[in-house]
mmCIF file of the N, C-alpha and C atoms, coordinates in Angstrom:
data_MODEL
# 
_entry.id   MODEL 
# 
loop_
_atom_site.group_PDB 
_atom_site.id 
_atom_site.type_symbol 
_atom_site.label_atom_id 
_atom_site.label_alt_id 
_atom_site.label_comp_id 
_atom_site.label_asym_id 
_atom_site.label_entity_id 
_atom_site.label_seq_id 
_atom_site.pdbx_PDB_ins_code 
_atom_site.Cartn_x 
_atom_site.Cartn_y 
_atom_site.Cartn_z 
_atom_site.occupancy 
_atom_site.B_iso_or_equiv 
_atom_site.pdbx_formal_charge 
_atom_site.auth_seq_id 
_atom_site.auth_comp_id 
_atom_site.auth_asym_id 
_atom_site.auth_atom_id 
_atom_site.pdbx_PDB_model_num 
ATOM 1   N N  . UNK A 1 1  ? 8.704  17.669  75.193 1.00 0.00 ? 1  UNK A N  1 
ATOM 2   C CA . UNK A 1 1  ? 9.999  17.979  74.610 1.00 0.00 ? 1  UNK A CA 1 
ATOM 3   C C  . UNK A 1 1  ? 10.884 16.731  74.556 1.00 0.00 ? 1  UNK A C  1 
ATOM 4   N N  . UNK A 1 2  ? 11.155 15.941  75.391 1.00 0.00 ? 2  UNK A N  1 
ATOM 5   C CA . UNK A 1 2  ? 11.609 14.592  76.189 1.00 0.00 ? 2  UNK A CA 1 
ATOM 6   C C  . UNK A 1 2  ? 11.131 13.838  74.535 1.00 0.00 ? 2  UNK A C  1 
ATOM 7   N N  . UNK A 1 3  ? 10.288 13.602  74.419 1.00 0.00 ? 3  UNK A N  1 
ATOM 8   C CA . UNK A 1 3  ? 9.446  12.596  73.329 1.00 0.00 ? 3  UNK A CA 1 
ATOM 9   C C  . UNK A 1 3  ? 10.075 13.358  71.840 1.00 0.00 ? 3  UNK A C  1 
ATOM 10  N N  . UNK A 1 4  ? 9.811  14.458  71.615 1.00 0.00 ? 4  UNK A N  1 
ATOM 11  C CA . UNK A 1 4  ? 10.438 14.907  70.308 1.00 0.00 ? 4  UNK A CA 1 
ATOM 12  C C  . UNK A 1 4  ? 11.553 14.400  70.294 1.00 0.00 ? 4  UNK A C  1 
ATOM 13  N N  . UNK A 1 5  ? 12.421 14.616  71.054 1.00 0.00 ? 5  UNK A N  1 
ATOM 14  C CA . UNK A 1 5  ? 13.896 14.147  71.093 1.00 0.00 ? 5  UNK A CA 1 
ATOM 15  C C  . UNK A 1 5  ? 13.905 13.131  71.090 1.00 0.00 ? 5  UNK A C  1 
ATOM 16  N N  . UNK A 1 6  ? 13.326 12.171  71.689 1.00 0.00 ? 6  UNK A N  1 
ATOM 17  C CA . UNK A 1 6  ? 13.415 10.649  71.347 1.00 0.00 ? 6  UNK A CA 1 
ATOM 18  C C  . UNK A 1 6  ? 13.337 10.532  69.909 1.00 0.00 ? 6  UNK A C  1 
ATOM 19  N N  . UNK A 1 7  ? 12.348 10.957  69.683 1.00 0.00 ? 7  UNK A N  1 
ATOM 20  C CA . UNK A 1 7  ? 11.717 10.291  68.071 1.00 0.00 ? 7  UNK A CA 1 
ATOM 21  C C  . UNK A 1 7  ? 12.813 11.242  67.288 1.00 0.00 ? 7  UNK A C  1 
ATOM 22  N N  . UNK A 1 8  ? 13.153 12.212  67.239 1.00 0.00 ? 8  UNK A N  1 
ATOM 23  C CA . UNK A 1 8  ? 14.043 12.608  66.582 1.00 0.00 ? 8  UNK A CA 1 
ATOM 24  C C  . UNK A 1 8  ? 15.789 12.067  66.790 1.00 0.00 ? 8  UNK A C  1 
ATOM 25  N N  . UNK A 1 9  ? 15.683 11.217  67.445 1.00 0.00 ? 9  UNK A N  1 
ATOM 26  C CA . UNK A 1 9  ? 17.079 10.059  68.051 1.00 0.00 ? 9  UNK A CA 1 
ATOM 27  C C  . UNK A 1 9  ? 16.878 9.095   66.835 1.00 0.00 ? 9  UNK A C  1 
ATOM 28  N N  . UNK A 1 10 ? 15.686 8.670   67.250 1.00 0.00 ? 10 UNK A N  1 
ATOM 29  C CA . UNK A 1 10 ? 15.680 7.285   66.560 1.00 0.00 ? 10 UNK A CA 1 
ATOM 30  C C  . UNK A 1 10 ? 15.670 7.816   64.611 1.00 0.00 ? 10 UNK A C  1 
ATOM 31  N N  . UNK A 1 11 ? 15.024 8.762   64.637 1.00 0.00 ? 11 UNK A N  1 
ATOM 32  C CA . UNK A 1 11 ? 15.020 8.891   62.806 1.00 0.00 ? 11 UNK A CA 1 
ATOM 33  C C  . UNK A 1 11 ? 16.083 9.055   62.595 1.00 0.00 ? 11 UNK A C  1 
ATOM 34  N N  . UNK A 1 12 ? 17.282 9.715   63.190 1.00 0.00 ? 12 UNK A N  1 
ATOM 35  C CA . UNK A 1 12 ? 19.005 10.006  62.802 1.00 0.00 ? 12 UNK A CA 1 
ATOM 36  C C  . UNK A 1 12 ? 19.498 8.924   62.957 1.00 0.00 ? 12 UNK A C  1 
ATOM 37  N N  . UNK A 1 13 ? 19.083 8.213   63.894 1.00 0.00 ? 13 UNK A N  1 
ATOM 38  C CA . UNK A 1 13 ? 20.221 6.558   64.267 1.00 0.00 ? 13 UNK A CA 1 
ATOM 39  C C  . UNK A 1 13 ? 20.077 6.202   63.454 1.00 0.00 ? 13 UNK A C  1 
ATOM 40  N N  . UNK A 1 14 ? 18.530 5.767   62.516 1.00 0.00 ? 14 UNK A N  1 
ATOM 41  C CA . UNK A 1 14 ? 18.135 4.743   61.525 1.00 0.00 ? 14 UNK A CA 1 
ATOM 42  C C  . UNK A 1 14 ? 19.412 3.979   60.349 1.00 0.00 ? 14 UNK A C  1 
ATOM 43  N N  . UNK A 1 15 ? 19.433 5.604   59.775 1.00 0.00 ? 15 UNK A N  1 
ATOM 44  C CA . UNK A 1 15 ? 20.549 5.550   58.598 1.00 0.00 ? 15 UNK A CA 1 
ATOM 45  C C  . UNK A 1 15 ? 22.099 4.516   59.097 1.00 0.00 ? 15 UNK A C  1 
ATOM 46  N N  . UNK A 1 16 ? 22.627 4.691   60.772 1.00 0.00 ? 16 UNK A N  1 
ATOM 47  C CA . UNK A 1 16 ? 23.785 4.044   60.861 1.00 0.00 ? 16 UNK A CA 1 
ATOM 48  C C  . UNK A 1 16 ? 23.444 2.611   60.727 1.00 0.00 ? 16 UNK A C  1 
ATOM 49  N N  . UNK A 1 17 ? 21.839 2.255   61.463 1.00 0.00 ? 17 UNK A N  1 
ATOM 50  C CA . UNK A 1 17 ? 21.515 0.870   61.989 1.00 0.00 ? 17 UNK A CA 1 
ATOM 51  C C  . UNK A 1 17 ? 21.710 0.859   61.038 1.00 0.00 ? 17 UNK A C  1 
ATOM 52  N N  . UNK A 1 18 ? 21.233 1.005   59.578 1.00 0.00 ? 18 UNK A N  1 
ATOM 53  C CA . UNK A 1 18 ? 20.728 0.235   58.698 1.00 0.00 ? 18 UNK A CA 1 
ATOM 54  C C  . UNK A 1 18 ? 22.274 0.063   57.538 1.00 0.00 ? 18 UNK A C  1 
ATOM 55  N N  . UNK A 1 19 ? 23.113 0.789   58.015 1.00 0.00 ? 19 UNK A N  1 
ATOM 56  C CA . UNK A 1 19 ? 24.403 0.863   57.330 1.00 0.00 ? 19 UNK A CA 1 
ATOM 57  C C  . UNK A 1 19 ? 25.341 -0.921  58.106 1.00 0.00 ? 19 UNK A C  1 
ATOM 58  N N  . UNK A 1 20 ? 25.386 -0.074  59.235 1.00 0.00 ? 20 UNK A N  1 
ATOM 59  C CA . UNK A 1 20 ? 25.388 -1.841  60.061 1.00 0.00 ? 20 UNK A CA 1 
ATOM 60  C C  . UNK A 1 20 ? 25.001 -3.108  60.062 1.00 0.00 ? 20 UNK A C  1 
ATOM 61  N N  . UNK A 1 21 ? 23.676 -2.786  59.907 1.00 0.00 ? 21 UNK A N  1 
ATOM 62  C CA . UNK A 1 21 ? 23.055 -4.601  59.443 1.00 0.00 ? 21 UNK A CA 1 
ATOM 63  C C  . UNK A 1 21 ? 23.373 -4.825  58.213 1.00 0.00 ? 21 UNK A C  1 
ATOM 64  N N  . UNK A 1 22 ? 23.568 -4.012  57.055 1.00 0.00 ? 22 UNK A N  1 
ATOM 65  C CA . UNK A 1 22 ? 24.307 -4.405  55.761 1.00 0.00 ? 22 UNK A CA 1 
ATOM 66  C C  . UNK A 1 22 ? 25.589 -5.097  56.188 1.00 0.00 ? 22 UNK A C  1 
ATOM 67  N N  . UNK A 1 23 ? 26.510 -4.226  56.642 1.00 0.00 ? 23 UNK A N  1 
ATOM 68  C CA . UNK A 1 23 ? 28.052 -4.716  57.150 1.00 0.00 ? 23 UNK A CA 1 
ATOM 69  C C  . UNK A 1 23 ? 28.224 -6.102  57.626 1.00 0.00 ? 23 UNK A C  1 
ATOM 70  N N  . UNK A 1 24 ? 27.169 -6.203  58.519 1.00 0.00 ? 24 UNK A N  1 
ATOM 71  C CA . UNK A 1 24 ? 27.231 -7.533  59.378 1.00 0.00 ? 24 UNK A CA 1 
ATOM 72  C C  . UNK A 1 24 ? 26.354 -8.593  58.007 1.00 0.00 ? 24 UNK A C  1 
ATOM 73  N N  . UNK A 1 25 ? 25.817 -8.117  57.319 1.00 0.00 ? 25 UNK A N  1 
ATOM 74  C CA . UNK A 1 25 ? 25.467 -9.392  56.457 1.00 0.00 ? 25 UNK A CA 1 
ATOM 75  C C  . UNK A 1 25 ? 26.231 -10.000 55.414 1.00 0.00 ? 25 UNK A C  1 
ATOM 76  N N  . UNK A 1 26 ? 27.069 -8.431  55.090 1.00 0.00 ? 26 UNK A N  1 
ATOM 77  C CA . UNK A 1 26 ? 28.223 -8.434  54.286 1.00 0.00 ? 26 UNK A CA 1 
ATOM 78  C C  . UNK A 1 26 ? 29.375 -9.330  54.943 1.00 0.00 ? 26 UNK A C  1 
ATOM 79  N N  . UNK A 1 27 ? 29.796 -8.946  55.611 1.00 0.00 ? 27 UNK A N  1 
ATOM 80  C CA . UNK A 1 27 ? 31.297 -9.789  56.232 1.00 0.00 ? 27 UNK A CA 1 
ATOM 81  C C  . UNK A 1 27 ? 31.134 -10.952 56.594 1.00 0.00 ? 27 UNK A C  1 
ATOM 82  N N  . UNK A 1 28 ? 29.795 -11.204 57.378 1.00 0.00 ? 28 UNK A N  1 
ATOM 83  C CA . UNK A 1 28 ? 29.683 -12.645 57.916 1.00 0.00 ? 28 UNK A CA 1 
ATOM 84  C C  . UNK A 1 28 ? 28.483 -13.635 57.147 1.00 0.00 ? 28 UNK A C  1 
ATOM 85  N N  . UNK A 1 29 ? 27.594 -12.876 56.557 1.00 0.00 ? 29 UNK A N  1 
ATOM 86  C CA . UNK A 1 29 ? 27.474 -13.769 55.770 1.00 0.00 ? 29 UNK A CA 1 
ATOM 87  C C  . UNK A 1 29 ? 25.827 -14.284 56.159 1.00 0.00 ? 29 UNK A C  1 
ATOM 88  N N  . UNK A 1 30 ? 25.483 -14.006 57.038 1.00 0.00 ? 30 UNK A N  1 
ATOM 89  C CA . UNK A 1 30 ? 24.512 -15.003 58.148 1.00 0.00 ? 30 UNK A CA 1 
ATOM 90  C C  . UNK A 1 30 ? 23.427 -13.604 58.167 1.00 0.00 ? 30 UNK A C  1 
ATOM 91  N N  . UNK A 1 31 ? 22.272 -14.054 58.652 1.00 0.00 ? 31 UNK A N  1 
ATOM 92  C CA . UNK A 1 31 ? 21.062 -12.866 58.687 1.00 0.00 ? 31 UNK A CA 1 
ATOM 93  C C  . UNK A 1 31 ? 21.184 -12.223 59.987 1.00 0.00 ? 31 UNK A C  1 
ATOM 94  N N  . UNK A 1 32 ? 21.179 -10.723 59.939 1.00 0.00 ? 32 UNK A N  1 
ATOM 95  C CA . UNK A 1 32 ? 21.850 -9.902  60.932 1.00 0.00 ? 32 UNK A CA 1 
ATOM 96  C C  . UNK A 1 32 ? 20.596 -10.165 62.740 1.00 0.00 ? 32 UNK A C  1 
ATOM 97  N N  . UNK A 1 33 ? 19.473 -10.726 61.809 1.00 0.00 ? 33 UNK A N  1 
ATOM 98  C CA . UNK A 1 33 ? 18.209 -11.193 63.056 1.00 0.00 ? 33 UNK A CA 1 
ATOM 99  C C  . UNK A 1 33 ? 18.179 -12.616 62.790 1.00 0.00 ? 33 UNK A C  1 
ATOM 100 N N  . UNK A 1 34 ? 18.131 -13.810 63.859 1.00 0.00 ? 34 UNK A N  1 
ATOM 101 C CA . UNK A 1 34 ? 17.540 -15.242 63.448 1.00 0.00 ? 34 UNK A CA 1 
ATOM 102 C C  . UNK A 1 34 ? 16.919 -15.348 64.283 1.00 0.00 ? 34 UNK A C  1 
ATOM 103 N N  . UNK A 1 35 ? 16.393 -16.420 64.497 1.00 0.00 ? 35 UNK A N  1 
ATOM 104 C CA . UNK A 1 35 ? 15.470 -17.651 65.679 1.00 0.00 ? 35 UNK A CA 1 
ATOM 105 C C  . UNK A 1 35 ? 16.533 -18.676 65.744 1.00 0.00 ? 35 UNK A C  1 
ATOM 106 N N  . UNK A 1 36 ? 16.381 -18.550 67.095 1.00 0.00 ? 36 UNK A N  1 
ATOM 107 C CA . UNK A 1 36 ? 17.286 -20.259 67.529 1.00 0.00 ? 36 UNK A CA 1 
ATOM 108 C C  . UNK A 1 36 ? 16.072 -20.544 68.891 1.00 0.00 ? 36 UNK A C  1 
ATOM 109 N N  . UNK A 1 37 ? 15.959 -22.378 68.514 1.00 0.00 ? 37 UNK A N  1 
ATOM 110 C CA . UNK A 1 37 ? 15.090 -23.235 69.839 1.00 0.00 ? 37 UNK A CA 1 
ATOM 111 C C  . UNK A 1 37 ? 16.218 -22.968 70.416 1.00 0.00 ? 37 UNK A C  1 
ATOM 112 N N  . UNK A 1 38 ? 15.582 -22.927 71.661 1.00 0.00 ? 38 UNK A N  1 
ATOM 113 C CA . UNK A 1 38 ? 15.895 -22.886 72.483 1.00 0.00 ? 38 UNK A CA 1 
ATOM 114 C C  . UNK A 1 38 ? 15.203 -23.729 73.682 1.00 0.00 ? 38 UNK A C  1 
ATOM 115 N N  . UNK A 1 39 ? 16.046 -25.121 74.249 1.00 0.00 ? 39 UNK A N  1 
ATOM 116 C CA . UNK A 1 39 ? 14.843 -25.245 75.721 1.00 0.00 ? 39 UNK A CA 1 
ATOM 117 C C  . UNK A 1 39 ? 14.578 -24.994 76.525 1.00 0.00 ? 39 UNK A C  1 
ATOM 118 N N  . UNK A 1 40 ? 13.605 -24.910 77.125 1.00 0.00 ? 40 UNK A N  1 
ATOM 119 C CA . UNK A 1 40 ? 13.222 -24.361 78.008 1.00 0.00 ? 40 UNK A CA 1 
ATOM 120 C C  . UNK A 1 40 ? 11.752 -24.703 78.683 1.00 0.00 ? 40 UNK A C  1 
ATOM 121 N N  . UNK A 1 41 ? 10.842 -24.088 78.911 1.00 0.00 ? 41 UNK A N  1 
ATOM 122 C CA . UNK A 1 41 ? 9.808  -24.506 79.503 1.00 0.00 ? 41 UNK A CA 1 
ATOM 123 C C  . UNK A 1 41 ? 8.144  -24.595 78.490 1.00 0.00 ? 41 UNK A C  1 
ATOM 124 N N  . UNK A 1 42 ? 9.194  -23.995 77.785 1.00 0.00 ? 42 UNK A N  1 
ATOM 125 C CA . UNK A 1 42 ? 8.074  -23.717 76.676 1.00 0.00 ? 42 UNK A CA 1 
ATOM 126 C C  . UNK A 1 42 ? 8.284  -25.122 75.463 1.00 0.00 ? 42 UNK A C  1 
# 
């Protein structure tokens, strides 16, 4: 039951995420995911 509800979380959230990462590409301009180096040990 626990697991339906999850997966039925995430298919309803989808629609806001994906309303959001528009917004944030919209206003600022920049890709809502990047890569930055970083140093470190690698």
């Amino acid at each position: 039951m626990k697991r339906l509800f999850d997966v039925c979380m995430i298919v309803l959230s989808l629609p806001v995420l994906v309303v959001v990462a528009l917004l944030v590409r919209v206003k600022l301009g920049a890709p809502v995911l990047f890569r930055q180096v970083r140093p470190g040990s690698d």
